[in-house]
N, C-alpha and C positions, 0 to 999 in steps of 0.2 A: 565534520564538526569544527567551529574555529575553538582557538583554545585562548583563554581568557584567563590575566590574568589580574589582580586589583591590588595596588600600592597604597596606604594607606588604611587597612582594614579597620581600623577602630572604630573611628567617626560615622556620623549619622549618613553621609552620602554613599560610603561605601556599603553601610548597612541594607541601604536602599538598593544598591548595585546587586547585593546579594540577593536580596528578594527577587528581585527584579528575574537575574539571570537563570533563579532558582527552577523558574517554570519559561525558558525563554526555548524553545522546542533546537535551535540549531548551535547552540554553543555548550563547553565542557569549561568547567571552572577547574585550570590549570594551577592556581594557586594565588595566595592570601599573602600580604605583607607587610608588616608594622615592628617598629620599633617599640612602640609602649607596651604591647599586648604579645610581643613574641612570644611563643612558647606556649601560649591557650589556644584552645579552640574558638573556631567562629562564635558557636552556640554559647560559650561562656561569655564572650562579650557582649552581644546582640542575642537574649534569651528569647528571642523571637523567632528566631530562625533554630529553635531545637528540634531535631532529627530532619533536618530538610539543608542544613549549609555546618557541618561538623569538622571541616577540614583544620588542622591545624598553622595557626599566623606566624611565619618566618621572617626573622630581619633578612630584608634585603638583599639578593646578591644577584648584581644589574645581566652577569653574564648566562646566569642560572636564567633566570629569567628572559634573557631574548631567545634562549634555546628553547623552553618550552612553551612559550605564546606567539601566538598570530594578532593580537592587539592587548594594549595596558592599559588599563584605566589607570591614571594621576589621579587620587581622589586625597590630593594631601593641599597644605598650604602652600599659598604664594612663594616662592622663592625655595623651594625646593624643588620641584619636576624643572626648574631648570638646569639643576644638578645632575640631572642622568635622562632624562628626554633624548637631548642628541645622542648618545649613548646608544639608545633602545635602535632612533632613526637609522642611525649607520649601520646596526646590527637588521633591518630590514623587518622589525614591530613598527606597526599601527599602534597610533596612540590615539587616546581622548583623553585631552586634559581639561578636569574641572575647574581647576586654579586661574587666576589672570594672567599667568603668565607670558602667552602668546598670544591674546585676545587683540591685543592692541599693533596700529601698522606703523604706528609711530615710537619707536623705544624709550625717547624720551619723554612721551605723555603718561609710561606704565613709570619710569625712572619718579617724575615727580610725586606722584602719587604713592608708590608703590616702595620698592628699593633698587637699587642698583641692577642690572641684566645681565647676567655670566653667559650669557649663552645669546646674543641680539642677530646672530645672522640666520636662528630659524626661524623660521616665518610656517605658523600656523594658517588653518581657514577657520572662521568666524563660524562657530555651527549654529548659526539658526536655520535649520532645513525650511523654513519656507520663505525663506532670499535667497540661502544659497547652496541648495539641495544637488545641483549638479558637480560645483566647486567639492560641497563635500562627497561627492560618490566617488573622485579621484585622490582624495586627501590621504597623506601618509600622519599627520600631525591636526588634528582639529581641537580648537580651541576652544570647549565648553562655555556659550555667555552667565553672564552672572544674571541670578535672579530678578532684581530688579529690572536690569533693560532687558532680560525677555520679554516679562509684562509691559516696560513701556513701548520697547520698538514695535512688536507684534499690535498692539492699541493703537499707535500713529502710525504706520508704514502706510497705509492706502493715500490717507489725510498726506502728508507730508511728499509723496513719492506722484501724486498729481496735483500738488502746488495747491490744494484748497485751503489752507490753512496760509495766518501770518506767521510766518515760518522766524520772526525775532520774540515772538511772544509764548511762550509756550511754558506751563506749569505742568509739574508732574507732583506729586503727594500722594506716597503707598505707605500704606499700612504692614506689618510684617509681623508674624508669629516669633518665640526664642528660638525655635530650632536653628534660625539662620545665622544663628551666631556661632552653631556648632555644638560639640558634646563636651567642652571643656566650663566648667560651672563658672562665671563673673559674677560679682555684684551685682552686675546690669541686668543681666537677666538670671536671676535667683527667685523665684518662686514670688516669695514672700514681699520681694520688693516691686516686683511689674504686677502681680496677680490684681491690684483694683488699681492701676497707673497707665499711661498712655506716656511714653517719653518720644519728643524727636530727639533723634540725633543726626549729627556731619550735616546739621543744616545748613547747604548749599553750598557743603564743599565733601559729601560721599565720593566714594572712588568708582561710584558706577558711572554716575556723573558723564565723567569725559569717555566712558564704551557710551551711552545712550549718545552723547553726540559726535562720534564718530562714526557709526551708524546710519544715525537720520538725515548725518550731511553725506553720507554716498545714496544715499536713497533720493534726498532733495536734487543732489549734484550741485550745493554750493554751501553756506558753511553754518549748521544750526548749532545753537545751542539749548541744551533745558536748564531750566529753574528745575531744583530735585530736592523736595526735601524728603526723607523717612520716619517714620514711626514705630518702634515696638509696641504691641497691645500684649495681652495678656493672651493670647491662645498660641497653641504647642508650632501649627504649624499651617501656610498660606499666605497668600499676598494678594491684596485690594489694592490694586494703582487707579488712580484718577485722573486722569490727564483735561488740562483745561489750556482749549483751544478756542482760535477766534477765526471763523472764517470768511474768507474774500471773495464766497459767492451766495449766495440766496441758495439755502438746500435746507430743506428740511428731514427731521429724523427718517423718513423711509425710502427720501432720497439717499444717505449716507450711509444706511444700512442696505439697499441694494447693494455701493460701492464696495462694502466691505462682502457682503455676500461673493460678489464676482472675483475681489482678491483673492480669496482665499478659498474660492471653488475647487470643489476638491481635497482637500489638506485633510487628513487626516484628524487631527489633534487641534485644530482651531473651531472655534462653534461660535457663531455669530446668532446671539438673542436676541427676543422681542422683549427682553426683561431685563433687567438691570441684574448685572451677574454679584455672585455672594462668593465666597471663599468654598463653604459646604457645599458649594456644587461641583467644585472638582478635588476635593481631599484625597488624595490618595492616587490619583491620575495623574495621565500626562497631557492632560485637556487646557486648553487656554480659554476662557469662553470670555467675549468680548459682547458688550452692551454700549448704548450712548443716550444723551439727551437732549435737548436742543430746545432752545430758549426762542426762536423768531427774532434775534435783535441780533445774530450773526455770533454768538458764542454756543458753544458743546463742549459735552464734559463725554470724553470717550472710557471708560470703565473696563480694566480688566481684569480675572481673577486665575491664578495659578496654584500649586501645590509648591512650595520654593525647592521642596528637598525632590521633586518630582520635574517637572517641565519647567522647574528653576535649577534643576540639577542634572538626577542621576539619572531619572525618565531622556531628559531630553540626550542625555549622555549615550544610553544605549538606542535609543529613535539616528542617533546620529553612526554610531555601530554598523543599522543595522543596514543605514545607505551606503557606507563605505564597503560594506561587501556584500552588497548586491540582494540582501535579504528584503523580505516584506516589515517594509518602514514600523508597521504595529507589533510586527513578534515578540512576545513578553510584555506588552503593553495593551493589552485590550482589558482588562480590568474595567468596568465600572468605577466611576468613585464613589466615597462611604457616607452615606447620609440616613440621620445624622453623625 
């Protein structure tokens, strides 16, 4: 059994972690750990998980911790799992970290955006298992992507990675549930003030931004950038990305839906529609399902829809787990999603 242990237990990812692992057939949950919630049980913070995840949430003790796990879930903020990552590494844990912290191959694109890097000589892998599913079967350090450019890379990787597309013009515009903000309550996302409102925010200067084109410029092999804007809507939780592209060859929709069919032949967790995908067809899952449109004048709108706290997170967190040690890529994740 590997032994498993999750930093951060409060938050909604890790909540997810839990569920997750709770029914995942080849791992032992080693143990729970949070500064805010020390001293309660799982069940008391996450009453979702009563009589299935009861263990009690310890502050932190980094050494304790690499004795008894064989991988960590980072399920905390930015600029923290750079605090003790290296730590875990030297001590010979496997890590997945949800946070951005090693996402990025450039330090000073995570510096601008982000804060300053205590730790820039590790170098994480990019886990999205279906680019780089081998890179991560060897990885001691994988780098959780963020929600948004899962949906958007997974939508454009075929477009972009065979040059169909004008690779300077390129829109993205996702929709996003509160969950994605996390379990700490804002203004911004308080109930009463998004429930009948539609807010963009970080228009066309989000910090996913620069992971989506870091990404689709190693896939193109020269240097893309997106237009990316976001939305809050009123629902708990999921993501509508719309990607609007212009293409530079005569193809029409079942043309492009071959192409994607063949990329992602096989995958697991990627599902290529004959229908334009909804958010309520993967809630709950680690399913990506990808749709498109095509207008005959040389523009498509490529559609993708995720679970943010799932195949924007914690799903994809342990799908990535389950390559680094050699498990069946679905273990804990064959769930159906919830509809409605």
């Amino acid at each position: 059994m590997i032994r498993v242990s999750i930093v951060g237990a409060s938050g909604y990812t890790a909540a997810e972690l839990f569920r997750i692992l709770s029914v995942h057939g080849e791992v032992e949950l080693a143990g729970a750990y949070a500064l805010r919630n020390a001293g309660r049980r799982v069940s008391e913070v996450h009453p979702n998980l009563k009589g299935i995840v009861d263990m009690v949430i310890e502050a932190a003790d980094y050494d304790r911790i690499a004795g008894s796990s064989d991988v960590v879930f980072a399920a905390v903020p930015h600029k923290v799992p750079m605090t003790f990552v290296p730590r875990l590494l030297n001590s010979g844990v496997r890590v997945v970290d949800l946070s951005a912290d090693y996402r990025f191959d450039d330090v000073s694109v995570y510096e601008r955006y982000y804060t300053k890097h205590e730790s820039p000589e590790v170098r994480g892998v990019y886990g999205l298992p279906e680019i780089y599913r081998e890179k991560i079967r060897r990885a001691n350090l994988v780098a959780n992507p963020g929600c948004f450019p899962t949906a958007a890379v997974l939508s454009l990787a075929p477009l972009v990675k065979e040059r169909l597309i004008d690779l300077d013009h390129i829109v993205v515009d996702a929709k996003t549930g509160t969950s994605g903000a996390g379990a700490t309550p804002t203004e911004a996302t308080h109930h009463p003030t998004i429930g009948a409102s539609v807010r963009p925010y970080s228009v066309l200067s989000h910090r996913h931004a620069p992971e989506m084109d870091q990404e689709l410029s190693k896939l193109a092999g020269r240097a893309v950038r997106v237009s990316f804007t976001p939305h809050l809507i009123p629902i708990v939780r999921g993501i509508l990305s719309t990607a609007h592209v212009f293409l530079n060859r005569n193809l029409g929709r079942e043309d492009l839906l071959e192409i994607y069919r063949k990329f992602y032949a096989g995958e697991p967790f990627v599902r290529i529609l004959d229908v334009l995908p909804e958010v309520n067809f993967v809630l709950g899952s680690n399913y990506c399902d990808i749709g498109l449109a095509v207008d005959g004048e040389g523009r498509a709108a490529v559609i993708a829809a995720i679970d943010n706290l799932m195949k924007g997170a914690s799903g994809q967190a342990v799908q990535n787990m389950n390559i680094m040690f050699g498990l069946d890529e679905s273990e804990g994740l064959r769930g159906a999603p919830m509809r409605p």
